[in-house]
C-alpha positions as CSV (number, residue, x, y, z in Angstrom):
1,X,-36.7,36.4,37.0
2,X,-38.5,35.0,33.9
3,X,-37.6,31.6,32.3
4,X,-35.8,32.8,29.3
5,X,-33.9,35.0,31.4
6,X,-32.8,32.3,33.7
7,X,-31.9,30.0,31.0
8,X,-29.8,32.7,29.6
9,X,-27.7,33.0,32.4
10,X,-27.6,29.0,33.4
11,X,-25.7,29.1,29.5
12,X,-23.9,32.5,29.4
13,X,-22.6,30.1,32.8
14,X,-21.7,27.2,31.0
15,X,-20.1,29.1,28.7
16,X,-18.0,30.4,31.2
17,X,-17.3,26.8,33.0
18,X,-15.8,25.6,29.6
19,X,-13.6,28.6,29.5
20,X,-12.2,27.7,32.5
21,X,-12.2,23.7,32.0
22,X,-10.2,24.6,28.3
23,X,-8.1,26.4,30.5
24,X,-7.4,24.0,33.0
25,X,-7.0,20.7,30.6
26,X,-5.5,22.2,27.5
27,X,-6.8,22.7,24.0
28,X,-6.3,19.2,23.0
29,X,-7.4,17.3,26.1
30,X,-10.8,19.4,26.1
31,X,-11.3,19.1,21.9
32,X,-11.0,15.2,22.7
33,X,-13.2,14.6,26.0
34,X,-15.5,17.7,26.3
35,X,-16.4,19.3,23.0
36,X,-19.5,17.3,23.0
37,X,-20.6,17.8,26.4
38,X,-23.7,19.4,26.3
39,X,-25.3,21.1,29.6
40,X,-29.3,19.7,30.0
41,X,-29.9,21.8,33.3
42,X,-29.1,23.1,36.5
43,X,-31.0,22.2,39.7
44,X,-30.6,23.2,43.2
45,X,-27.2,21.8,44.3
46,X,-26.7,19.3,40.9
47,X,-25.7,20.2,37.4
48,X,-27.1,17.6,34.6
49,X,-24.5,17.7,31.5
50,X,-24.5,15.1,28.5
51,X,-22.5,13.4,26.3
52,X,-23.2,10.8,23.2
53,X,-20.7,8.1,23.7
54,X,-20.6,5.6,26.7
55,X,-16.7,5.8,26.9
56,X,-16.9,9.6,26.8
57,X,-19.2,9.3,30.4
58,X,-17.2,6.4,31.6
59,X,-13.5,8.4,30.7
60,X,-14.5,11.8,32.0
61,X,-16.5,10.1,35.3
62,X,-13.1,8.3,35.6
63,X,-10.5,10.7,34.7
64,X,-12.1,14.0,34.8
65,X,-15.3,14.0,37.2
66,X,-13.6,16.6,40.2
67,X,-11.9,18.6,37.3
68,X,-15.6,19.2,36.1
69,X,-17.2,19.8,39.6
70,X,-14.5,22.5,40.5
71,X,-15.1,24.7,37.7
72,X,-18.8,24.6,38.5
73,X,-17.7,25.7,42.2
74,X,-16.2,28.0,40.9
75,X,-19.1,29.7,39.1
76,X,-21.8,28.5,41.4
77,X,-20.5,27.9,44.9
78,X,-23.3,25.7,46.0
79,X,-23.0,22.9,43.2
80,X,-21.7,20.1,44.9
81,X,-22.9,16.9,42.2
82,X,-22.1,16.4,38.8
83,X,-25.3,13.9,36.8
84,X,-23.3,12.7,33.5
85,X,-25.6,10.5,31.0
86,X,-25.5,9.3,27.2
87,X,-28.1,11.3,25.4
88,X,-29.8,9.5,22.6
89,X,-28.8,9.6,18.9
90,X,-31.6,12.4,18.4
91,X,-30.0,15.1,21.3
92,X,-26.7,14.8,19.3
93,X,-26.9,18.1,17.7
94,X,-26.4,21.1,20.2
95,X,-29.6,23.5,20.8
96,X,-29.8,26.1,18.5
97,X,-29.1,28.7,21.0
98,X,-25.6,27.0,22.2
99,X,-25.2,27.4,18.4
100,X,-25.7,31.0,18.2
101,X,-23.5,31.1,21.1
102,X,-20.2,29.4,20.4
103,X,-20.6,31.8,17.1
104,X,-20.5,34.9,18.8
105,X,-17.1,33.4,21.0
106,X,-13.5,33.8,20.1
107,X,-10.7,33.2,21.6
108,X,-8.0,35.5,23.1
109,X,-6.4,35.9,19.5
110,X,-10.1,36.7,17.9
111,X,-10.6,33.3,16.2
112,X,-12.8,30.8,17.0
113,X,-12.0,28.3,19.6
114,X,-10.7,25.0,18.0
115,X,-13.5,22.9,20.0
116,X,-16.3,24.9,18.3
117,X,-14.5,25.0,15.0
118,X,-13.9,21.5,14.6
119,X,-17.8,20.0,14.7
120,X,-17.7,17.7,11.8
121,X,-14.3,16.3,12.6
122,X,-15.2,16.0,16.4
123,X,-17.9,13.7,15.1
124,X,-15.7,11.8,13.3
125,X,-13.7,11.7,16.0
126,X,-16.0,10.0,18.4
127,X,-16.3,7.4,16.1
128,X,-12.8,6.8,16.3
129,X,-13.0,6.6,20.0
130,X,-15.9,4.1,19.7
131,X,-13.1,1.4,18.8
132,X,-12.5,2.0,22.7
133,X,-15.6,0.9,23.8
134,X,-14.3,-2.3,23.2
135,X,-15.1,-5.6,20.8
136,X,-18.2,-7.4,21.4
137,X,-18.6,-9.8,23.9
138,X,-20.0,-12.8,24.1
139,X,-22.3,-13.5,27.4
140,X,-21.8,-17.3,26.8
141,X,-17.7,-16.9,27.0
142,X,-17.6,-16.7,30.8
143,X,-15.5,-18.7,32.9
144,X,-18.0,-20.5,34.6
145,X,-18.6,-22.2,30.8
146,X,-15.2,-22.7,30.0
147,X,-14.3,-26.3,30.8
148,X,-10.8,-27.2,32.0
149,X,-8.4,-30.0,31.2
150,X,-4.6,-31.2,31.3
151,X,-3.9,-28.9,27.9
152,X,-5.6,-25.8,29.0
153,X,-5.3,-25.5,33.2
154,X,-2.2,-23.4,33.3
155,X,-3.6,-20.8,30.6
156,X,-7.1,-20.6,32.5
157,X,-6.0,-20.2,36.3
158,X,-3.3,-17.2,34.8
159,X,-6.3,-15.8,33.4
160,X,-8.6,-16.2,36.0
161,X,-6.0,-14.7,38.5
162,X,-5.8,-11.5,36.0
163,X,-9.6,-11.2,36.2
164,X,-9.7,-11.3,39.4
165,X,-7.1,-8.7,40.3
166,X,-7.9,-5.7,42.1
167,X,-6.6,-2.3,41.0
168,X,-3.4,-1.5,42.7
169,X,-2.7,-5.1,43.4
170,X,0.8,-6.3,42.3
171,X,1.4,-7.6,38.6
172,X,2.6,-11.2,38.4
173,X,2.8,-11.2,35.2
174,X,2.8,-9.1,32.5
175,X,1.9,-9.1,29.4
176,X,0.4,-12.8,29.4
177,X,0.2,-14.2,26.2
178,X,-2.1,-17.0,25.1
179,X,-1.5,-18.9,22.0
180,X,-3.0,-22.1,20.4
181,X,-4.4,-23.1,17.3
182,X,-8.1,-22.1,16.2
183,X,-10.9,-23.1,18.2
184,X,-9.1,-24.2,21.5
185,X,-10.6,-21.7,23.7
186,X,-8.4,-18.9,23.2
187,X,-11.0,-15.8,22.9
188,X,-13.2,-17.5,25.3
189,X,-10.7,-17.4,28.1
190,X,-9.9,-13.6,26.9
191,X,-13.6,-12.4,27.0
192,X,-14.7,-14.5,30.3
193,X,-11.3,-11.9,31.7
194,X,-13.4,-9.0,30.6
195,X,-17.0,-10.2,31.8
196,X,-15.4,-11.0,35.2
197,X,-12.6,-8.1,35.2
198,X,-15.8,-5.4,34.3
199,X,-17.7,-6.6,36.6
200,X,-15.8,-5.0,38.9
201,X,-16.8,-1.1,39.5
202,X,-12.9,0.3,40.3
203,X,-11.6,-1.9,37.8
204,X,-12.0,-0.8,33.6
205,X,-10.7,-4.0,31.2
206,X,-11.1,-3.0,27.7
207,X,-11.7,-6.3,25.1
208,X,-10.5,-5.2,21.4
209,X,-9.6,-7.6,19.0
210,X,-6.2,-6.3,16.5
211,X,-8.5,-5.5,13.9
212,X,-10.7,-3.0,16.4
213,X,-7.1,-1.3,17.4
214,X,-5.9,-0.6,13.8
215,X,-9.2,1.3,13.0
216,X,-9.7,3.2,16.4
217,X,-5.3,4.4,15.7
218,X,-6.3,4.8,11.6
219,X,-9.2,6.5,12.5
220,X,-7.5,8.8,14.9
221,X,-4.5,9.2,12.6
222,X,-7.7,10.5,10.4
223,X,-8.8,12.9,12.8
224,X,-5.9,14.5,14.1
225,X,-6.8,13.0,17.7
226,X,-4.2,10.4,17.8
227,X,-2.8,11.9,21.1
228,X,-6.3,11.6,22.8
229,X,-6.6,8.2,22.0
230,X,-3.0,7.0,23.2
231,X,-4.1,8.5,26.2
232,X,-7.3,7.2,26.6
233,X,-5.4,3.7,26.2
234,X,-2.8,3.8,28.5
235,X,-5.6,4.9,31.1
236,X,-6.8,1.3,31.2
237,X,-6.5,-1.1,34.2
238,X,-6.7,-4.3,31.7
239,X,-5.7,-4.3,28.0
240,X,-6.8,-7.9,26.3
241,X,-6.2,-7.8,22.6
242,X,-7.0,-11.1,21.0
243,X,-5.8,-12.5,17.0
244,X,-2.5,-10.4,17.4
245,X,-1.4,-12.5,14.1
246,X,-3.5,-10.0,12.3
247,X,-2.0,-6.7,13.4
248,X,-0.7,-4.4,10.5
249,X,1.2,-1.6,9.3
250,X,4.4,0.0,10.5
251,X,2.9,2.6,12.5
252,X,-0.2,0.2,13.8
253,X,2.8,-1.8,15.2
254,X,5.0,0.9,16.7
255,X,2.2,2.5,18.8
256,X,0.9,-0.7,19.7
257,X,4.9,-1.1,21.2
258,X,4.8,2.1,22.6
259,X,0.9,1.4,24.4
260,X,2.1,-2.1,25.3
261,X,5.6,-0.3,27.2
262,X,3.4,2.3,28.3
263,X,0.8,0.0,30.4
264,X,3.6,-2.5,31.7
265,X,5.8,0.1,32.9
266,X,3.0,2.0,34.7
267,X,2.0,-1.6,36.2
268,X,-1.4,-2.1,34.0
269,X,-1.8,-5.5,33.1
270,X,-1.9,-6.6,29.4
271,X,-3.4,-9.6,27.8
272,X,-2.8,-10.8,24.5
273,X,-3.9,-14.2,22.6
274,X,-2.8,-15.0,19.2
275,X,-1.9,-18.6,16.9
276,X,1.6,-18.6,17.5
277,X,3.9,-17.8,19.8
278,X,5.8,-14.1,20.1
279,X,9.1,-15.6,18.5
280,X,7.4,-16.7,15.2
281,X,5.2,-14.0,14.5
282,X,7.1,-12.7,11.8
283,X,5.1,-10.1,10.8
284,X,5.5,-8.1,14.1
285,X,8.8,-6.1,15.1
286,X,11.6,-7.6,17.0
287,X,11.2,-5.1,19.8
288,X,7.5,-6.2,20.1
289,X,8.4,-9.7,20.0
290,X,10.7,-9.4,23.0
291,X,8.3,-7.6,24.8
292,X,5.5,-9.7,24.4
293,X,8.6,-13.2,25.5
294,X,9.1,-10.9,28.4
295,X,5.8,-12.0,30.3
296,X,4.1,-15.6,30.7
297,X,3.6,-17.1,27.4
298,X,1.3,-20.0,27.7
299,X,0.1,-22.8,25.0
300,X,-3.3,-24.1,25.2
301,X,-2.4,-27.7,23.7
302,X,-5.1,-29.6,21.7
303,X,-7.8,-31.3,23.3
304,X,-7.9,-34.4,24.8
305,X,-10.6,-36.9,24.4
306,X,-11.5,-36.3,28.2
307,X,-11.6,-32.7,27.3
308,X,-13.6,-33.1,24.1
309,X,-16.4,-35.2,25.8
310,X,-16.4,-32.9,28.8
311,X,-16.7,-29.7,26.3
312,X,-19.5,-31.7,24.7
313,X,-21.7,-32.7,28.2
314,X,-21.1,-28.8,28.7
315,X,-22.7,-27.8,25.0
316,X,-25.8,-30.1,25.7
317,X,-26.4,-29.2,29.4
318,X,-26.8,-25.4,27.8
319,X,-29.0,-26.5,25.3
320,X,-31.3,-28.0,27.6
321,X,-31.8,-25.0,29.2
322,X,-34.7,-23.7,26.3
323,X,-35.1,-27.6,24.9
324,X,-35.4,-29.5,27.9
325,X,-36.2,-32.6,26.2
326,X,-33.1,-32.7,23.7
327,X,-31.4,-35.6,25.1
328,X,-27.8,-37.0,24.1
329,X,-26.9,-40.7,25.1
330,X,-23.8,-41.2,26.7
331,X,-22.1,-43.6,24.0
332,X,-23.3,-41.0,21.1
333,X,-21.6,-38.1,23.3
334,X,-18.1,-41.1,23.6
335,X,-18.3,-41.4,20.0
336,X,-18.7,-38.0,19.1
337,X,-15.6,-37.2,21.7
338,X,-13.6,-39.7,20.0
339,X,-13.8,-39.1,15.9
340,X,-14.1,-35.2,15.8
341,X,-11.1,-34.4,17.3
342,X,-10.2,-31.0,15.6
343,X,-11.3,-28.1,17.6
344,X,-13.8,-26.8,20.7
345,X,-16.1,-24.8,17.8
346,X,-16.7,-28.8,15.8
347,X,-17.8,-30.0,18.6
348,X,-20.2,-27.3,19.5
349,X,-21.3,-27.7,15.8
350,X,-21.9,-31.5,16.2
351,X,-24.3,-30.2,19.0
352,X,-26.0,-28.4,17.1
353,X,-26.9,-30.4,14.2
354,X,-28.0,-33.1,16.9
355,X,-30.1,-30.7,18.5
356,X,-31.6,-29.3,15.1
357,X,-31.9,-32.7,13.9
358,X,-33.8,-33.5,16.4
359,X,-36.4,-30.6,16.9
360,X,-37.3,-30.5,13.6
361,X,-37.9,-33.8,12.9
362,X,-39.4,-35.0,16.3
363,X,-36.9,-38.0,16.5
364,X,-34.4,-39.4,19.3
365,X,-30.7,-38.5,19.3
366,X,-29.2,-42.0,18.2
367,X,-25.9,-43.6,17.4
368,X,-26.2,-43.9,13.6
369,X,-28.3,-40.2,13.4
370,X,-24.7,-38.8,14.3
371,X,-22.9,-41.0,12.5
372,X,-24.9,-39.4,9.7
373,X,-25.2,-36.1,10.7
374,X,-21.4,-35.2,12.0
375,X,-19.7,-37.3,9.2
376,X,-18.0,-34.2,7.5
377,X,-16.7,-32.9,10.8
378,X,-14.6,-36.1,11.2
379,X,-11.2,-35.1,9.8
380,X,-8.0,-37.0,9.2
381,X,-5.6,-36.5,11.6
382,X,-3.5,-33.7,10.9
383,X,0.4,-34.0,10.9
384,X,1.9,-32.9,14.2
385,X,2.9,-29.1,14.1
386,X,7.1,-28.7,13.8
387,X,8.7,-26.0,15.7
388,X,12.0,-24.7,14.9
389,X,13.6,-24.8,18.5
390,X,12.2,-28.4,18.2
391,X,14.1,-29.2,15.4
392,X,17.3,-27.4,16.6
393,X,17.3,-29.5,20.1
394,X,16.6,-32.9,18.3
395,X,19.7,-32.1,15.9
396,X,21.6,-31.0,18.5
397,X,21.5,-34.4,20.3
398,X,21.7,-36.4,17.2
399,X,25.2,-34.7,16.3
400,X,26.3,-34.0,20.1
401,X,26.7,-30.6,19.9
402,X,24.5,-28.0,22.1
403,X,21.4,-25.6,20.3
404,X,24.2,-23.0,21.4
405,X,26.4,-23.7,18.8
406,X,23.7,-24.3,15.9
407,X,22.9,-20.3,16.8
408,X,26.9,-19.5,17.2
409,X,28.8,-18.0,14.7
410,X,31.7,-21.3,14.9
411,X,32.2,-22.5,11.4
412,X,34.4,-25.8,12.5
413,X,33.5,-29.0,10.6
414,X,31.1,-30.5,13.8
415,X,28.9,-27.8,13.9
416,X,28.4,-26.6,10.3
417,X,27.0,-29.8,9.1
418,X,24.1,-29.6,11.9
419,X,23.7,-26.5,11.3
420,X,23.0,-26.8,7.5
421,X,20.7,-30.0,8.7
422,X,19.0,-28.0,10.9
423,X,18.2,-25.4,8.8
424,X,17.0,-27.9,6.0
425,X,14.4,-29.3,8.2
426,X,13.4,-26.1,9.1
427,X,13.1,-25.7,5.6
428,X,11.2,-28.8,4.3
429,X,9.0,-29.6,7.3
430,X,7.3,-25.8,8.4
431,X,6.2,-23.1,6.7
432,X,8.7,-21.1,7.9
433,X,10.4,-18.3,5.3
434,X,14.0,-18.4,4.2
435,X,14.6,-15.0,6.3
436,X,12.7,-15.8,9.2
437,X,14.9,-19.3,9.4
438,X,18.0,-17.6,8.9
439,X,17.0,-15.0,11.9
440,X,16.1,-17.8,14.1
441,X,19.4,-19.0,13.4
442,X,21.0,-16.7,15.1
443,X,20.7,-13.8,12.0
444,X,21.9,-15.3,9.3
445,X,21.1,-13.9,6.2
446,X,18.6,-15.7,4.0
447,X,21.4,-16.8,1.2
448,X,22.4,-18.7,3.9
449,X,19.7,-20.9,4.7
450,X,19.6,-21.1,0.9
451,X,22.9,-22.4,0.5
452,X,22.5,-24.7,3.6
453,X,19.4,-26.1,1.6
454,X,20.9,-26.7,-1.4
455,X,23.6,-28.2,0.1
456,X,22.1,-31.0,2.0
457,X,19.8,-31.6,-1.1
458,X,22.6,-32.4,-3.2
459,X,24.3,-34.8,-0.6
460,X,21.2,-36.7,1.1
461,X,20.8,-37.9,-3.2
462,X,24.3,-39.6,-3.2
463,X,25.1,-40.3,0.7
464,X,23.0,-42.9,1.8
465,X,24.3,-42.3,5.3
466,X,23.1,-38.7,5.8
467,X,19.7,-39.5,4.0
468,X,19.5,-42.5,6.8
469,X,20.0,-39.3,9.3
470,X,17.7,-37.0,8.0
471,X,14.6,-39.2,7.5
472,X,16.0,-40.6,11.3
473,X,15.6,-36.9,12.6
474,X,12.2,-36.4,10.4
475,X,10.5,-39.5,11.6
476,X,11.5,-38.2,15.5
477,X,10.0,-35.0,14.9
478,X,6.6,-36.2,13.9
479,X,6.1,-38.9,16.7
């Protein structure tokens, strides 16, 4: 048999497997996964096929390798291995022949099949799915370069323990949620879970931050493929989605719900860091919020001085690595530990000016070279951060009367006037919105955090008593 005529049957065969493989997954399923699987050749007991996308090879190797390999069979009994690769940007477009063929096919009702019809869109598609290949990463967020102290252990051993897991093992718990202020190590504790949970071959953790899920859902809202990507989401061992605070839109927010319900209740674990904790993210719905409570929600406190110099020993033992004669005296690194005192990404800075300072210029790391080089990195002391269920227990106390009854509906002279306390704090010392006091007040409405406002206004100006109180409870707050 001549060439041309072999390669004419090894196609009119492939046509015939992706009959039977539509068949067998349905329209939708094969539009999503395999309408961009192209077949590069048959050889003795192996067929070589190829897609453009690493997460199409690493989603149909997962989910749909045997599926594949039985339609094959099925054509050519003696196949028994399936070769799946990423073809460059250049073997994209389909031969011109597989062209030619797909326009002589129609389905049973005469048209064209949907797979074949939709080529533009199934481009546009794959860019969509692209979002799932994850956010970048990092190489230098790993856990063996995160360093531990007293205000982050908790949130680094639950993550290390989630890293570590092993498909099928038990979820402890789930979702865990990470929250801290910027620069505290947040994101590297998140990405060091997906170097270490990846590194695993049973095991897929996907790394997107909230941004990277509302465009892969807008852009398969875009494309009609929004089922595909659902699915391709809840088919994942380990979700970590990291700045939650910035997820948007109604319909962003309810099939993030629906993914998040979908991965718990099928036992996948979910991670998720943000700046706040579930309760004040306002922006979020309630049901979300509870979910997210549900889990282990862990702060990573600010950094301790011990913390700060050990982050800083860590930045300039890295260094040293390519500048091995970048040196850092021990009472520069103490004094650089104990004036910049904002976040982990300042002190990295401060390492960095030292070390450019001192490669460019061919002097010694000194104590008054920092002083001048870091100056703008040392930052008044900012005032302590006020919660709400801080200021509800402190009142509480103050006025005898349990947090239960500030959230109750009682309206009896001893518990109104903490209430209306309570709520003026809340008021005046976070940044808190009338509505969002009022429904961490048990639901009120926001007229009546207004009124309760208003009300203690007017008599802290003309009872010297109650303005004795409220700076009392103000100055406990901030200590």
């Amino acid at each position: 048999m001549s060439n041309i005529a072999q390669e004419h049957d090894t196609q009119e065969q492939w046509t015939r497997v992706k009959g039977r493989l539509r068949s067998s997954v349905g329209e939708d399923v094969y539009s999503s996964w395999f309408a961009r699987m192209d077949l590069e050749g048959v050889q003795q007991q192996s067929v070589h096929l190829s897609v453009p996308t690493k997460f199409l090879r690493s989603w149909i190797q997962a989910h749909y390798a045997d599926r594949v390999l039985s339609c094959w069979q099925a054509e050519i009994p003696g196949i028994n291995r399936i070769d799946l690769t990423v073809r460059s940007a250049v073997r994209c477009a389909p031969p011109a022949r597989e062209a030619a063929a797909t326009d002589t096919r129609r389905g049973d009702n005469g048209a064209r099949p949907a797979a074949e019809a939709r080529t533009p869109a199934a481009a546009t598609t794959a860019a969509g799915h692209d979002a799932l290949g994850g956010s970048p990463l990092d190489p230098r967020l790993t856990f063996a370069n995160f360093v531990v102290g007293r205000s982050n252990t908790l949130a680094q051993a639950a993550a290390r323990q989630v890293a570590e897991g092993r498909r099928g093992d038990p979820v402890m718990f789930n979702p865990l949620y990470i929250h801290a202020g910027v620069g505290l190590g947040k994101t590297h504790l998140l990405q060091a879970i997906a170097w270490t949970g990846n590194a695993s071959p049973d095991r897929k953790v996907l790394y997107l931050t909230a941004e990277k899920f509302m465009y892969g859902f807008v852009a398969a809202l875009k494309t009609q493929t929004a089922l595909a990507f659902k699915e391709a989401l809840r088919g994942i061992d380990v979700l970590v989605i990291d700045d939650l605070q910035f997820l948007q839109g109604k319909s962003t927010q309810a099939e993030f719900c629906h993914t998040l319900n979908a991965l718990i209740d099928a036992g996948r674990q979910v991670v998720i860091a943000a700046d706040r904790p579930p309760a004040d993210l306002e922006s979020l719905d309630d049901r979300v919020r509870s979910r997210l409570a549900g889990g282990l929600v862990v702060e990573m406190g600010s950094l301790g001085e011990e913390l700060r110099l050990g982050i800083l020993r860590s930045r300039v033992a890295a260094a040293r690595v390519h500048h091995a004669s970048f040196d850092v005296p021990d009472q520069v690194l103490e004094y650089l530990a104990r004036t910049i005192t904002h976040n982990g990404r300042d002190l990295e800075g401060a390492v960095n000016r030292l070390l450019a300072h001192s490669k460019l210029n061919a002097q010694p790391v000194t104590l008054e070279m920092a002083e001048r080089e870091v100056r703008d990195l040392i930052r008044p002391q900012e005032p302590k951060r006020i919660k709400i269920e801080d200021i509800q227990r402190v009142v509480a106390r103050q006025y005898n009367v349990s947090r239960a009854d500030l959230l109750s509906s009682r309206r009896t002279a001893n518990v109104v006037r903490p209430r209306q306390v309570a709520m003026y704090l809340a008021k005046t010392l976070t940044l808190r919105s009338l509505p969002e006091i009022g429904r961490r007040f048990g639901g009120r409405d926001h007229t009546t955090v207004l009124h309760a406002v208003r009300k203690i206004e007017a008599l802290v100006s003309k009872d010297t008593a109650l303005c004795d109180e409220v700076e009392l409870l103000k100055r406990q707050l901030q200590e």
